[in-house]
MARBA-3410 file (N, C-alpha, C, O; in Angstrom, 1 decimal):
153
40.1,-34.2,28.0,40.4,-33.1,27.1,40.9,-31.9,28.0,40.4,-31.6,29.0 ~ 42.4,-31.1,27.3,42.6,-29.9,27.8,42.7,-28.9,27.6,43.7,-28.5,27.0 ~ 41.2,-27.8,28.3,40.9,-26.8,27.8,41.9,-26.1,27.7,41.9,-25.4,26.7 ~ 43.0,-26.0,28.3,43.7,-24.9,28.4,44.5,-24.6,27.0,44.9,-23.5,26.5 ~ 44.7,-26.2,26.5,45.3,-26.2,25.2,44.2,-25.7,23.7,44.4,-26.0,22.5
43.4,-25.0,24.0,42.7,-25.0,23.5,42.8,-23.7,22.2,43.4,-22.6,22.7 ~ 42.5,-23.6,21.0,43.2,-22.3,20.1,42.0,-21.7,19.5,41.0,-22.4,19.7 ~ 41.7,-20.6,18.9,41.0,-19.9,18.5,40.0,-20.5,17.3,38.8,-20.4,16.9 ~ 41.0,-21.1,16.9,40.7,-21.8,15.6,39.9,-22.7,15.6,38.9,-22.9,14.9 ~ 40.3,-23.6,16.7,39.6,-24.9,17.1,38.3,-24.3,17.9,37.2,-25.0,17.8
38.2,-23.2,18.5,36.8,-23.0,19.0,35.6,-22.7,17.6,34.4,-22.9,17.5 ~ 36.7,-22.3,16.6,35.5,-21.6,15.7,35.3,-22.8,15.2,34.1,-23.0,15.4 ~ 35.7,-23.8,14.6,35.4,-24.9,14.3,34.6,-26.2,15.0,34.2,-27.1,14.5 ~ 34.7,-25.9,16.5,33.4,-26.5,17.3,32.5,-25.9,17.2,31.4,-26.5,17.1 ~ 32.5,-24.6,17.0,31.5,-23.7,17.0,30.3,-23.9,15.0,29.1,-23.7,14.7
31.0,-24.3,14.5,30.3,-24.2,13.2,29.7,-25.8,13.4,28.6,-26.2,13.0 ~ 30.2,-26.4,14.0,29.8,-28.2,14.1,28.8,-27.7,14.6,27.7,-27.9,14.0 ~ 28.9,-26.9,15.9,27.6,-26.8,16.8,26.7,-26.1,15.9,26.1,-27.1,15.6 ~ 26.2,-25.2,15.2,25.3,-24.8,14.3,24.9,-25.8,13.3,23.8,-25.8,12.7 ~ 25.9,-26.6,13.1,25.7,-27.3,11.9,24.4,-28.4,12.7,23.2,-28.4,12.5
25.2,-29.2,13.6,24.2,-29.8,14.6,23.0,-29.0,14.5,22.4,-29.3,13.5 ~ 22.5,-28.1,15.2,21.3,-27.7,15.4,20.3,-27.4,14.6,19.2,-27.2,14.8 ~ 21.1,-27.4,13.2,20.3,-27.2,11.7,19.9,-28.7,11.4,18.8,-29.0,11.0 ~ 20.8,-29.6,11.7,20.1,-30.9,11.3,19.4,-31.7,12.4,19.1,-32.8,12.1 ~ 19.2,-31.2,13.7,18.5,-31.5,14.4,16.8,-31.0,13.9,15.9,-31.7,13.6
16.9,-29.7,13.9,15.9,-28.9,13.4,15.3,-29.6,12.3,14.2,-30.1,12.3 ~ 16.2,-29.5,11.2,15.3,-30.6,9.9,15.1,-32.2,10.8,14.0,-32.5,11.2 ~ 15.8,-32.8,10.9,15.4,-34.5,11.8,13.9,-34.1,12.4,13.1,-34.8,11.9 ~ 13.4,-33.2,13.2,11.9,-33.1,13.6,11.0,-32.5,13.1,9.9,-32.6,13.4 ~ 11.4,-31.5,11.9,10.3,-31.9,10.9,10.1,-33.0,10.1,8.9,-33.3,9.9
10.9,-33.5,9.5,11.2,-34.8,8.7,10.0,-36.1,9.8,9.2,-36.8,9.3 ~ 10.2,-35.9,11.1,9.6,-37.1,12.0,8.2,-36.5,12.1,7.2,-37.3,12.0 ~ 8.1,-34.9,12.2,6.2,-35.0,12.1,5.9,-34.7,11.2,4.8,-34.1,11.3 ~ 6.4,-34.8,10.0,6.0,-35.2,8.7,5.6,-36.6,8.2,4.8,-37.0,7.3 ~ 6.7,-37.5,9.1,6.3,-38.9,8.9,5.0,-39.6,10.1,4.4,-40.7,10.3
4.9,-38.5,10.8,3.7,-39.2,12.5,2.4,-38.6,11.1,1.5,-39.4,10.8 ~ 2.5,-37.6,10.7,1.1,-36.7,10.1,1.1,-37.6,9.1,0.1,-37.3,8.5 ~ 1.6,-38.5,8.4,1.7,-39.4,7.2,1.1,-40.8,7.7,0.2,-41.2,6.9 ~ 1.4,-41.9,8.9,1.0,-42.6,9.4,-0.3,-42.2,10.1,-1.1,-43.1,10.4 ~ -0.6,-41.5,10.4,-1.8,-40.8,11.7,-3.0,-40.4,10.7,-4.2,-40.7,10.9
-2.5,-39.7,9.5,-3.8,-39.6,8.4,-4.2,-37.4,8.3,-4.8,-36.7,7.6 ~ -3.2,-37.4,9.8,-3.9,-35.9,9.6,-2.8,-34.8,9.4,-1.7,-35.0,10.0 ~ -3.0,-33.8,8.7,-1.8,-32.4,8.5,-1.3,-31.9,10.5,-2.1,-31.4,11.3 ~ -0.1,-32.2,10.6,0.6,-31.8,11.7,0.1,-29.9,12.0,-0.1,-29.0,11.3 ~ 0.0,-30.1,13.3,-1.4,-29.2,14.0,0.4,-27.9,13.4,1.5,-28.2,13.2
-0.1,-26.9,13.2,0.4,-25.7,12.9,0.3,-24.3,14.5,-0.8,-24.0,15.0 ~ 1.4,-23.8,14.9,1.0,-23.0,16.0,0.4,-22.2,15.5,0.4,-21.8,14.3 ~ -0.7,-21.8,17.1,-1.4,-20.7,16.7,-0.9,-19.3,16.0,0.0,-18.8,16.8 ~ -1.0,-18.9,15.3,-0.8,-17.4,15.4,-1.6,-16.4,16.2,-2.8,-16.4,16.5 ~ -0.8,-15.5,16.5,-1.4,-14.7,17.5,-1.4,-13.0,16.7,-0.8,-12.6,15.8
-2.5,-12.3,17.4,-3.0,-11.2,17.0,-4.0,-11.3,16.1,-4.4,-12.4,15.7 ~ -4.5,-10.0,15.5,-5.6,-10.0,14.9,-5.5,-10.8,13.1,-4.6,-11.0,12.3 ~ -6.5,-11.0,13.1,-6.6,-11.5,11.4,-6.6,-10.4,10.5,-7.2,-9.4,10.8 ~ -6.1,-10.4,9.4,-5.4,-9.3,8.5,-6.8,-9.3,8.2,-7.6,-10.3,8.3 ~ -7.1,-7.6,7.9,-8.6,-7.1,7.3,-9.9,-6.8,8.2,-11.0,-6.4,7.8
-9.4,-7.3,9.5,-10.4,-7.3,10.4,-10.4,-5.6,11.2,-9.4,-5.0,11.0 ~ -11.1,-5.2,11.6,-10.8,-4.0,12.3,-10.3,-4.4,13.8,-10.4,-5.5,14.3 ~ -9.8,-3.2,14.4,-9.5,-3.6,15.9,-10.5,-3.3,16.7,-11.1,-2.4,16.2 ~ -11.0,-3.5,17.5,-11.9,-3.7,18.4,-11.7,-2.8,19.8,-10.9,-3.2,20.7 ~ -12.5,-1.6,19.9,-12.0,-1.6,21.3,-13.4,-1.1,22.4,-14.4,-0.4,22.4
-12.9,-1.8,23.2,-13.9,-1.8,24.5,-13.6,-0.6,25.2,-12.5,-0.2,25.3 ~ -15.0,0.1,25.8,-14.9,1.1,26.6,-16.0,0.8,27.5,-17.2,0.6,27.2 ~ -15.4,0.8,28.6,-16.3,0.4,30.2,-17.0,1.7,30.2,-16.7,2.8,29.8 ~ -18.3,0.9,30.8,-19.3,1.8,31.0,-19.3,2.3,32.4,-18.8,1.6,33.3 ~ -19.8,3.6,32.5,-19.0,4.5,33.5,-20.3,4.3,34.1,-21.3,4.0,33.5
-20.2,4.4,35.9,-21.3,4.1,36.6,-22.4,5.3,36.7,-22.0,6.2,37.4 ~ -23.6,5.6,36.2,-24.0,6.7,36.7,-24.6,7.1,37.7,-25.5,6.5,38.4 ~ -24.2,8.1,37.7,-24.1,9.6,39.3,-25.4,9.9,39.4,-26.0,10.1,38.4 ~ -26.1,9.9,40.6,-27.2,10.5,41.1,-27.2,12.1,41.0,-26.4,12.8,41.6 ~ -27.9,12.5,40.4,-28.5,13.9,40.7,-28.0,14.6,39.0,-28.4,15.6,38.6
-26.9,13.6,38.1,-26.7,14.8,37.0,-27.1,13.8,36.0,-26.8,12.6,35.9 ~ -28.0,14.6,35.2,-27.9,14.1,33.6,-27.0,13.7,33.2,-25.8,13.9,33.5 ~ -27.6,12.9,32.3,-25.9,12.7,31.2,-25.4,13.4,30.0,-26.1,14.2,29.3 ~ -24.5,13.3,30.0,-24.2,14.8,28.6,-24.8,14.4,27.0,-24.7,13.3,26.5 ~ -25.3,15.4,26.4,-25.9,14.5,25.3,-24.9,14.8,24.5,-24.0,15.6,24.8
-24.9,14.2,23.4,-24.2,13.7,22.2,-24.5,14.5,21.1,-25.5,15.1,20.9 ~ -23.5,14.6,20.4,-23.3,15.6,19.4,-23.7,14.7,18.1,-23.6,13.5,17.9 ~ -24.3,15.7,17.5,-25.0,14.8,16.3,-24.0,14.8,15.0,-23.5,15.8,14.5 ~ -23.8,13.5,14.5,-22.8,13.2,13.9,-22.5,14.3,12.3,-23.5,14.8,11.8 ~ -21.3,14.6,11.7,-20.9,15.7,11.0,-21.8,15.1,9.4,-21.8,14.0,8.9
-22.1,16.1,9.1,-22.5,15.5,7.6,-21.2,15.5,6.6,-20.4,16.4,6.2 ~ -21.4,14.3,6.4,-20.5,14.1,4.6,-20.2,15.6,3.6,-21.0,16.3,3.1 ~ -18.5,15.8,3.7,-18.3,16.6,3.0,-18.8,16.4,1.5,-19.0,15.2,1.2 ~ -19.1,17.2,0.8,-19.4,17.5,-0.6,-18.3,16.9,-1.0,-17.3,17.1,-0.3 ~ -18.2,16.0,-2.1,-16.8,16.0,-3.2,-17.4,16.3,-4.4,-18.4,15.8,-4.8
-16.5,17.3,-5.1,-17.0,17.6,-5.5,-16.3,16.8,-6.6,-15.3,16.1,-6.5 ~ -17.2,16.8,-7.9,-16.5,15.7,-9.4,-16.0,16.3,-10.0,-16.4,17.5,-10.1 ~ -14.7,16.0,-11.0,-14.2,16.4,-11.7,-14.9,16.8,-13.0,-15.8,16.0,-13.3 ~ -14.8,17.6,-13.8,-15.7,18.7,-14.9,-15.3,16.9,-16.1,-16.2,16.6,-16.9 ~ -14.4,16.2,-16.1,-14.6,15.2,-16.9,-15.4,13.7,-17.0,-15.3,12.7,-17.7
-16.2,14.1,-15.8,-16.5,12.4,-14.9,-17.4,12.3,-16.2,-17.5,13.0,-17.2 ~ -18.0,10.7,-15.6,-18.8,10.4,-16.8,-18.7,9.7,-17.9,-18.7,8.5,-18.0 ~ -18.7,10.9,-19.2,-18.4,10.2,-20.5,-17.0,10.1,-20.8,-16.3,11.1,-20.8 ~ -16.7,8.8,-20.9,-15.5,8.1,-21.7,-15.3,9.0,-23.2,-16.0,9.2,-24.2 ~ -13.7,9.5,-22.5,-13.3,10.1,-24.1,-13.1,12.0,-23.4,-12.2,12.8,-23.7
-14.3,12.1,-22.3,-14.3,13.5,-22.4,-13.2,14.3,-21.6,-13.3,15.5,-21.3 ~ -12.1,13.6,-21.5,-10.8,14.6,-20.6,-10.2,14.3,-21.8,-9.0,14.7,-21.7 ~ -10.4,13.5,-23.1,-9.6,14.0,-24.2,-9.9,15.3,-25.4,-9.1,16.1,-25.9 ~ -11.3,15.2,-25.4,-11.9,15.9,-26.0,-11.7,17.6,-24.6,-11.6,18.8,-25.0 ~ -11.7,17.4,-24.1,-11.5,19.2,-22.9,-10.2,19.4,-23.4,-10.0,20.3,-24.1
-8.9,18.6,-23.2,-7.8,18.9,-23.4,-7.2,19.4,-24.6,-6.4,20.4,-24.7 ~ -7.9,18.5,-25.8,-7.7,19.2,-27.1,-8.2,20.1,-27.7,-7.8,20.5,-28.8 ~ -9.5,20.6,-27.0,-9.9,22.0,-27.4,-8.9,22.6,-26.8,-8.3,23.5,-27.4 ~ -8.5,22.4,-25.3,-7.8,23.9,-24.7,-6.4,24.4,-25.5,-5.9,25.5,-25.4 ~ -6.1,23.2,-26.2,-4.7,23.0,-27.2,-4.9,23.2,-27.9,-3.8,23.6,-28.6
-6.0,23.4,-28.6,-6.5,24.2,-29.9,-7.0,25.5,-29.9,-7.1,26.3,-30.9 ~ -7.4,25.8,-28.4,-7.5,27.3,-28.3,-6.5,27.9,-28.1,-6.4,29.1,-28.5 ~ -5.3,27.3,-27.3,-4.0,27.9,-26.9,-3.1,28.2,-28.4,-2.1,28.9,-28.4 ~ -3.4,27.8,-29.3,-2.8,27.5,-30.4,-1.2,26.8,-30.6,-0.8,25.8,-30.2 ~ -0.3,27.9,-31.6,0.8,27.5,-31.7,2.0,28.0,-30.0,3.0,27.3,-29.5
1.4,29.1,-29.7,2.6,29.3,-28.0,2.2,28.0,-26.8,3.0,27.9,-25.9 ~ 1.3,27.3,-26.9,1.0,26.2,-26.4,-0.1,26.3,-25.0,-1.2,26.7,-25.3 ~ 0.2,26.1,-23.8,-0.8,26.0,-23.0,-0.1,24.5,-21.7,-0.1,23.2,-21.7 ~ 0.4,25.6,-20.8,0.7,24.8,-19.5,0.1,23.7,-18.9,-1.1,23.7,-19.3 ~ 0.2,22.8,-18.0,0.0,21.9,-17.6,-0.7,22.6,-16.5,-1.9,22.5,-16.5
-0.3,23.3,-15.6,-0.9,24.0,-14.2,-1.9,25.0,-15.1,-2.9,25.3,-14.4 ~ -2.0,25.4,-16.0,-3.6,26.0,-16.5,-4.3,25.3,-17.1,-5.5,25.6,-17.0 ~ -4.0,24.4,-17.8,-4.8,22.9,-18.0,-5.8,22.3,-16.6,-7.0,22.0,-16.6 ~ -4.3,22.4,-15.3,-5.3,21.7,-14.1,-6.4,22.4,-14.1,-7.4,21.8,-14.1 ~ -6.4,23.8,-14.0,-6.6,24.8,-12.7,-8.1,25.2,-14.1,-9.0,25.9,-13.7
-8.1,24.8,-15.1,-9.1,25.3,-15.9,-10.1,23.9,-16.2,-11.3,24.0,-16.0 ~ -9.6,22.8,-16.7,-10.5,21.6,-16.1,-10.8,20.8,-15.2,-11.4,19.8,-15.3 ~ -10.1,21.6,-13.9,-10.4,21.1,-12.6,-9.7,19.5,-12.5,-10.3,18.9,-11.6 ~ -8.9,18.9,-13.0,-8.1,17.7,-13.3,-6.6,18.2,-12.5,-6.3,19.4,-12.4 ~ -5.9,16.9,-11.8,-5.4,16.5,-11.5,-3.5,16.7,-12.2,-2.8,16.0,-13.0
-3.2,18.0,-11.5,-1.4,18.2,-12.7,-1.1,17.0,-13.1,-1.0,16.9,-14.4 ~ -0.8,15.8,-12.1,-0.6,14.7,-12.6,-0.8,13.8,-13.5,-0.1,13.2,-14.3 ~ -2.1,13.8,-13.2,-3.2,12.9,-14.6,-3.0,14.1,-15.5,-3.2,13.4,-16.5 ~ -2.8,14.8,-15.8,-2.6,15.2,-17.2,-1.1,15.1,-17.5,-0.7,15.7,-18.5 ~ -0.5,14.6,-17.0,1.0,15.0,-17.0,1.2,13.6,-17.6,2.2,13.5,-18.2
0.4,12.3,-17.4,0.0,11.4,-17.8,-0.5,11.0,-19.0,-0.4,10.1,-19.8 ~ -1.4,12.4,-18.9,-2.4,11.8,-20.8,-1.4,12.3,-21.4,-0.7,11.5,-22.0 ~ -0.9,13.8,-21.6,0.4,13.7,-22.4,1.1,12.8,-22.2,1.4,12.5,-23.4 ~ 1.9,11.8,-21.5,2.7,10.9,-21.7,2.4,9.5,-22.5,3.2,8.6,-22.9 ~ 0.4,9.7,-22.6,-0.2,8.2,-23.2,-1.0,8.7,-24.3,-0.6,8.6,-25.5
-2.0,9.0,-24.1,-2.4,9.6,-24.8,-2.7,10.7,-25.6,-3.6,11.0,-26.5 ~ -1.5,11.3,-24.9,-1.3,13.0,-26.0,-0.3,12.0,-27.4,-0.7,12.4,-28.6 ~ 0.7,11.2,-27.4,1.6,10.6,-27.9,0.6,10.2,-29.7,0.9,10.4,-30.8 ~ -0.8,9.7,-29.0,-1.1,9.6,-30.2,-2.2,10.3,-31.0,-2.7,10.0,-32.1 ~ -2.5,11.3,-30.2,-3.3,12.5,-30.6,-2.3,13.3,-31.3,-2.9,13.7,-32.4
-0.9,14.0,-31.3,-0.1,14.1,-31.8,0.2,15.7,-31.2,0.1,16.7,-32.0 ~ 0.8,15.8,-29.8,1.0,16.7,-29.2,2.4,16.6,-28.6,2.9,15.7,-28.0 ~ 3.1,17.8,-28.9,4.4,18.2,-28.7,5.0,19.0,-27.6,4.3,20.0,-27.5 ~ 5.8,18.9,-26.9,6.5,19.5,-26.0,7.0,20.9,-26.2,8.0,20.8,-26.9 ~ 6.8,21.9,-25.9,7.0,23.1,-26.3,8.3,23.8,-25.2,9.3,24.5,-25.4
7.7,23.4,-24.0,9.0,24.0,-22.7,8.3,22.7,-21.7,7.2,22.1,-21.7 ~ 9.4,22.9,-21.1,8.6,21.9,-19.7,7.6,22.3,-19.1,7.7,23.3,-18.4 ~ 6.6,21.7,-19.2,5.4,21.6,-18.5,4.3,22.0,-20.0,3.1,21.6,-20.0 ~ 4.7,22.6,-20.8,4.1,23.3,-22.0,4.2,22.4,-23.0,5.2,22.0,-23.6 ~ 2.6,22.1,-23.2,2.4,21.4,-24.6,1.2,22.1,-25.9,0.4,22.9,-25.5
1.3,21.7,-26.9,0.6,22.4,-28.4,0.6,20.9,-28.8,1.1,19.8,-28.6 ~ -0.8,21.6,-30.0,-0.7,20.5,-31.0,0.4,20.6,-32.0,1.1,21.6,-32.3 ~ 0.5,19.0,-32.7,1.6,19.6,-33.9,1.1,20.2,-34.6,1.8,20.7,-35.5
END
């Protein structure tokens, strides 16, 4: 064969043979330890995976430092107490951030009653109420007044 005669065309087309090859080599040895794990009786060993197992924490080691003649050791700070969370004014009873909402809509009357004084007065979440109007206000039967502003009908 003469390289020299050789054209662009014809390399790309050795070139896809050669992939093509290597794809069906690739299947040919799974296909063969699929047929050894079929005569042998057992599932073909799978590689290890490496690194930690999903859900596991990481682990980390800290060498213990040699101790020094003549000094104490530093004492330890005693661990922070658990912030307070504090609960939302509707925890609890099922029903009761519908029942707070539709009084405040009933006290607000016909000019209606914002979403950010809704939060800021039942201690709830702009969002989650931006929510019960979108699910549950729908069938209580509450209307859009301006953006962010809702009334009963």
């Amino acid at each position: 064969m003469d390289f020299s005669k050789l054209t662009s065309s014809t390399l790309r087309s050795i070139s896809g043979l050669t992939d093509t090859l290597s794809a069906t080599l690739a299947e040919l040895k799974k296909i063969e330890t699929s047929i050894l794990s079929s005569v042998s009786g057992s599932a073909p060993a799978a590689p290890a995976k490496r690194g930690r197992k999903p859900g596991s924490k990481a682990v980390t080691v800290k060498a213990a430092a040699p101790a020094k003649k003549g000094k104490a050791p530093k004492a330890t700070k005693a661990p922070k107490a658990a912030k307070a969370v504090k609960a939302p004014a509707a925890s609890g009873k099922r029903g009761a951030v519908k029942e707070q909402i539709v009084a405040a809509l009933k006290k607000a009357g016909a000019k209606g009653i914002s979403v950010k004084e809704l939060s800021t007065k039942l201690d709830i979440k702009p969002g989650n109420i931006h929510v019960w109007f979108a699910t549950t206000g729908k069938t209580v039967g509450v209307e859009k007044v301006a953006p962010g502003v809702y009334r009963l009908a």
